[in-house]
C-alpha positions as CSV (number, residue, x, y, z in Angstrom):
1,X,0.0,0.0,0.0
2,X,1.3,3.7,-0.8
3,X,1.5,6.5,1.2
4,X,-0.8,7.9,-0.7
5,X,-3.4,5.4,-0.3
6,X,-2.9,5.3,3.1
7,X,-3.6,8.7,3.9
8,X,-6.2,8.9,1.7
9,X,-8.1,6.2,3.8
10,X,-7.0,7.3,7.1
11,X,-9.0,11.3,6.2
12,X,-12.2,9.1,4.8
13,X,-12.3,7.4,7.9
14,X,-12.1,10.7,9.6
15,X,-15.0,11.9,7.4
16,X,-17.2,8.7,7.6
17,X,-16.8,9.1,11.6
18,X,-18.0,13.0,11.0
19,X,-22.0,11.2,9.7
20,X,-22.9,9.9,12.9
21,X,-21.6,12.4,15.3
22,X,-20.6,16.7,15.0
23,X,-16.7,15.8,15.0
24,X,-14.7,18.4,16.3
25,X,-15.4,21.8,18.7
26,X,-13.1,25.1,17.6
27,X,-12.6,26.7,20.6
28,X,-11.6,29.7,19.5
29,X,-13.6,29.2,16.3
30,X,-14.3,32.5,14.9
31,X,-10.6,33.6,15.8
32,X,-7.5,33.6,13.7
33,X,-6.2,29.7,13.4
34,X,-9.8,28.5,14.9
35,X,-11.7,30.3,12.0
36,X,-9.6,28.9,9.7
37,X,-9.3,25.4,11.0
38,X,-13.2,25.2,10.9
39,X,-13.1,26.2,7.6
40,X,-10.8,23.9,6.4
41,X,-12.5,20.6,8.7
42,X,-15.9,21.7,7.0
43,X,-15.0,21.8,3.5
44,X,-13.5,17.8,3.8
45,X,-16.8,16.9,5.0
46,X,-16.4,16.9,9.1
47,X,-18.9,18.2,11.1
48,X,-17.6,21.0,13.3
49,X,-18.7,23.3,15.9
50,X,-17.8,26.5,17.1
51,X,-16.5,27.3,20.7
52,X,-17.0,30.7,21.6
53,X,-18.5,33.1,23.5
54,X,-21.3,34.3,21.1
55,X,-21.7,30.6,19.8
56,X,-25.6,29.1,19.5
57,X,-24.1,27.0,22.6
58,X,-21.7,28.9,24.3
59,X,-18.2,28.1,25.3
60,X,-16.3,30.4,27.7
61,X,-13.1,29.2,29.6
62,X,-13.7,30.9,32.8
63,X,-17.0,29.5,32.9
64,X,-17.3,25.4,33.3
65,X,-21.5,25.2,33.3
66,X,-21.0,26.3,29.7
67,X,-18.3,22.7,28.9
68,X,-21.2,20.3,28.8
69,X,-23.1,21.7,25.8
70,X,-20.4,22.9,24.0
71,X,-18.9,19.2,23.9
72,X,-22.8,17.6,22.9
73,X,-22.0,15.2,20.1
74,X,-18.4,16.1,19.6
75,X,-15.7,13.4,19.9
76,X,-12.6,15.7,19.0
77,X,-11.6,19.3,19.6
78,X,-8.9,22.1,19.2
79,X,-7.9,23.6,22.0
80,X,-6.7,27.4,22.1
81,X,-6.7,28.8,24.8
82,X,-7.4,32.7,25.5
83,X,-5.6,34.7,26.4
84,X,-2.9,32.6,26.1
85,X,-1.1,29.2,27.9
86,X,1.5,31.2,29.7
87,X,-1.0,33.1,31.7
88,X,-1.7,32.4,35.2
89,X,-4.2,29.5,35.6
90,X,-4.1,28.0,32.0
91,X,-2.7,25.2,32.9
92,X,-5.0,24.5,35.5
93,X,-7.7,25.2,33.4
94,X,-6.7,23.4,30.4
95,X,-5.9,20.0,32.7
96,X,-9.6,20.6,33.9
97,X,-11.4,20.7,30.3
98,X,-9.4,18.0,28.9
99,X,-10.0,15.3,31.6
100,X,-13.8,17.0,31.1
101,X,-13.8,16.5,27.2
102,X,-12.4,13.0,27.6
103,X,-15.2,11.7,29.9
104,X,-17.6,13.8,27.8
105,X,-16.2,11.3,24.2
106,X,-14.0,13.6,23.0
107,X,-11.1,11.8,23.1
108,X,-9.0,13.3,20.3
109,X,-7.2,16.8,21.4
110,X,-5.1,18.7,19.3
111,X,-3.7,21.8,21.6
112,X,-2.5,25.4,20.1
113,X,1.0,25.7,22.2
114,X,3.5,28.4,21.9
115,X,7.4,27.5,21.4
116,X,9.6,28.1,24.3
117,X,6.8,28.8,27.0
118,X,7.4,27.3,30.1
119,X,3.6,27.5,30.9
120,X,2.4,26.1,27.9
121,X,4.9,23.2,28.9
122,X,3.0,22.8,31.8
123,X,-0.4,22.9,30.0
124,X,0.7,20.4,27.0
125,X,1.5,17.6,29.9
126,X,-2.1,18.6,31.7
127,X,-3.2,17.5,28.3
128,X,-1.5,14.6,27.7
129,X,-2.2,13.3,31.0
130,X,-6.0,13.1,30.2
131,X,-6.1,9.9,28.5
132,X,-6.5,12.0,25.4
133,X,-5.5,11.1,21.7
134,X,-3.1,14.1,21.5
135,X,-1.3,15.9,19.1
136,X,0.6,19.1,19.8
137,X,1.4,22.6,18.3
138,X,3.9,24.7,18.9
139,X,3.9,27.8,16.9
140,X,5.9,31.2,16.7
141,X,4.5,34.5,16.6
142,X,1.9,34.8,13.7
143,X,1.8,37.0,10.7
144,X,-1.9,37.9,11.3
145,X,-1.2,39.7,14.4
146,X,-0.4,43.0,12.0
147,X,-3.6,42.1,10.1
148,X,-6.2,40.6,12.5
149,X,-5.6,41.9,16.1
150,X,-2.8,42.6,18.5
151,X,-0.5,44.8,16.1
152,X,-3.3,45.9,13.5
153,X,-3.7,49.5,15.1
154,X,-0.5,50.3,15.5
155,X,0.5,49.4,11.8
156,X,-2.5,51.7,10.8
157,X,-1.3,54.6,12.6
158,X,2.0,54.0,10.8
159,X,3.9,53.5,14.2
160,X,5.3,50.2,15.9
161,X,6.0,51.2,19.5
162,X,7.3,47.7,20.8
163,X,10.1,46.3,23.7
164,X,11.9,44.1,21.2
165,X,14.9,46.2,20.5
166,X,16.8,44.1,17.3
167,X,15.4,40.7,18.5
168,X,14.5,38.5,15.9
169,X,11.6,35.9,15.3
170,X,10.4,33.7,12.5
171,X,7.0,34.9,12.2
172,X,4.4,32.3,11.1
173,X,1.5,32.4,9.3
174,X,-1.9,31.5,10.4
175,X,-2.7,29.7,7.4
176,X,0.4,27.3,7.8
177,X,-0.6,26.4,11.2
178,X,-4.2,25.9,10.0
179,X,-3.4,23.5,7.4
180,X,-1.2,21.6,10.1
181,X,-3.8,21.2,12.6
182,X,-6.0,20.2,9.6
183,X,-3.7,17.6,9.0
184,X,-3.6,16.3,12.6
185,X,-7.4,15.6,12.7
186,X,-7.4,14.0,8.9
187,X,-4.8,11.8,9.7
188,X,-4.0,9.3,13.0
189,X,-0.2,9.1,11.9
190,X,-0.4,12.9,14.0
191,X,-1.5,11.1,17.6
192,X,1.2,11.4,20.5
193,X,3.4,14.1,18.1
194,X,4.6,17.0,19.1
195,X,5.2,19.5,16.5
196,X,7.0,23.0,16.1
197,X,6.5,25.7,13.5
198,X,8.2,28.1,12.3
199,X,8.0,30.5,9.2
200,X,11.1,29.9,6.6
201,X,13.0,33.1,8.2
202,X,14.0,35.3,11.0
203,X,12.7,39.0,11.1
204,X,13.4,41.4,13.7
205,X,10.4,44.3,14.0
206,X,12.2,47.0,12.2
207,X,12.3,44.3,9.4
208,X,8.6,44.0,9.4
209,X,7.9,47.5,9.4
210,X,9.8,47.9,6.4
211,X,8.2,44.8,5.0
212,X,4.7,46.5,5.9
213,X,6.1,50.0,4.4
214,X,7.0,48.0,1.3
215,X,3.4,46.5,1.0
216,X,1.4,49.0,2.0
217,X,3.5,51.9,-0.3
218,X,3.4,54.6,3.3
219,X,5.3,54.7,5.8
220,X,5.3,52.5,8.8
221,X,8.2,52.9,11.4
222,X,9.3,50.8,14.2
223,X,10.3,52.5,17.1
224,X,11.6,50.6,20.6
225,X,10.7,51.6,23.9
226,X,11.1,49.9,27.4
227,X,9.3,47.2,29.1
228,X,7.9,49.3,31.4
229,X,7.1,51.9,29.0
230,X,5.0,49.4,26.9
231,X,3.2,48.1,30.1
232,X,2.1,50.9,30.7
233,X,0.8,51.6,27.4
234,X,-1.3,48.1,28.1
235,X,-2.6,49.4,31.4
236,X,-3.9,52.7,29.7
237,X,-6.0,50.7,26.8
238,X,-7.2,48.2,29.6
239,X,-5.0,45.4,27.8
240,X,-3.6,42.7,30.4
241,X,-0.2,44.1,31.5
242,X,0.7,39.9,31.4
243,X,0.9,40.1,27.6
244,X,4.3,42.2,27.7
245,X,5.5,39.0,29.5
246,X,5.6,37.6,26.1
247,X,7.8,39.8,24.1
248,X,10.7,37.8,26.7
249,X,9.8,35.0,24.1
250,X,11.5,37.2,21.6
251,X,14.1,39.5,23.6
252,X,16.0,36.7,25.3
253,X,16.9,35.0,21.7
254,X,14.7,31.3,23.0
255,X,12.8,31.0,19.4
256,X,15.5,32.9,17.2
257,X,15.8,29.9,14.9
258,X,14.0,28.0,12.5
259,X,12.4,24.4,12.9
260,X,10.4,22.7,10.1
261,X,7.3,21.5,11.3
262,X,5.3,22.7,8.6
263,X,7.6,20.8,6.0
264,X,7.0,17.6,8.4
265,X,3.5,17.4,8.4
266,X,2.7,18.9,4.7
267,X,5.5,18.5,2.7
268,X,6.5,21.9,1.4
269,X,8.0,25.3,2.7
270,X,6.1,27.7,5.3
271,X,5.0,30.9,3.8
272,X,7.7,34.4,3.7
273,X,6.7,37.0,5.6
274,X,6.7,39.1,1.7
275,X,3.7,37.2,0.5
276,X,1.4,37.6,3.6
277,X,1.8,41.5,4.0
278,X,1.5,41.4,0.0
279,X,-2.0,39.6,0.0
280,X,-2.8,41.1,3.2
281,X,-2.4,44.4,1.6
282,X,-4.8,43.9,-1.2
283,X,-7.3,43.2,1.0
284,X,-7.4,46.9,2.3
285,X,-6.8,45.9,5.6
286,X,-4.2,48.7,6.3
287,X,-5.5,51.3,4.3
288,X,-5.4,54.4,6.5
């Protein structure tokens, strides 16, 4: 039997197992790698539901009457976790729902990690420990955080007031991890691996903006301030002061390499920075 024909049975079992029961739960399913994995799930033929707040059944993290429901006829989900696996708690949280989801039928996980966080460490074994069918994915800092959220303001006023200094980071795109975690529910080959991602180079944020500047034809400058100058610039737009935490992912050089879990799991290169703020562009996402 060829590879081939042996993953081409293992995603029409996936899909024959989608008839009798909704298959998979997005949480996080109308965000960036959520709304995309949905998408992707759906059009193969597997039934999926959306976890999130303003969902016809409800899921919210902080609140566990709203599990049960959420998990209804579901026997596999993809777990992101907001606002992110380093925070205080998620790991608590996350070993709750997943020994939850397991006793609910939904054996198969596949968890959104970030590389190099010690707390999302902590959360991956919480998973694993479930009893869970588990896959795992680590990704870097995505490309859709100028386009779909955290950085999209800033790159509209034309200014990129970060604590990064000339760290770099291979910035990934949302679509790469999409098509990975796709690829993890399709396929069983996936269970009990642990997977980083990466995009195919590193990029410090005065690189981006010049990237963006290129893409967008104005000017977008990158200008570095302190830690404590930026955390205080989250405290003033009511943004958790914890999120500055992160940029030590960056700063202390941890994830200032490449690794080629995209190329593992589907064969071909991640996608260039370029080509993201190129299509992102035409879109008229950052048009002032």
């Amino acid at each position: 039997m060829t590879q081939n024909t042996q993953n081409t049975q293992n995603t029409q079992k996936a899909q024959n197992a989608s008839t009798d029961r909704e298959s998979v739960l997005a949480i996080g399913g109308t965000g960036k790698t959520g709304r995309r994995v949905a998408e992707r799930l759906a059009a193969r033929g597997v039934g999926v539901r959306i976890g999130s707040r303003t969902a016809e059944r409800p899921f919210v993290w902080e609140d566990t009457t709203t599990w049960e429901a959420a998990l209804e006829s579901v026997n596999a989900v993809y777990v992101t976790y907001y606002p992110d696996l380093a925070f205080p708690g998620a790991a608590e949280t996350v070993e709750e729902f997943s020994r939850f989801a397991v006793a609910h039928g939904a054996r198969r996980l596949v968890l959104l990690s970030g590389r190099g966080e010690e707390g999302a460490r902590t959360s991956e074994d919480k998973l694993k420990a479930s009893g869970a069918d588990w896959t795992v994915v680590r990704a870097s800092w995505f490309n859709q955080n100028f386009s779909e959220s955290f950085f999209l303001e800033p790159v509209l006023a034309g200014e990129l007031a970060l604590p990064t200094g000339d760290a770099v980071e291979p910035f990934l795109d949302a679509d790469d991890i999409a098509d990975v975690v796709t690829a993890a529910f399709l396929d069983d080959q996936h269970i009990g691996k642990t997977y980083e991602l990466s995009g195919p180079r590193l990029l410090s944020f005065r690189e981006v903006a010049a990237e963006l500047s290129q893409a967008t034809g104005r000017r977008i400058d990158y200008i570095p301030v302190t830690f404590d100058e930026y955390r205080a610039a989250l405290e003033e737009h009511d943004v958790p002061v914890e999120f500055a935490d992160l940029f030590q992912l960056i700063t202390d050089g941890r994830n200032a390499h490449l690794v080629h879990g995209v190329e593992e799991v589907l064969g071909r290169k991640p996608r260039d920075f370029a080509g993201f703020a190129r299509d992102a562009a035409a879109t008229g996402v950052w048009n002032a």
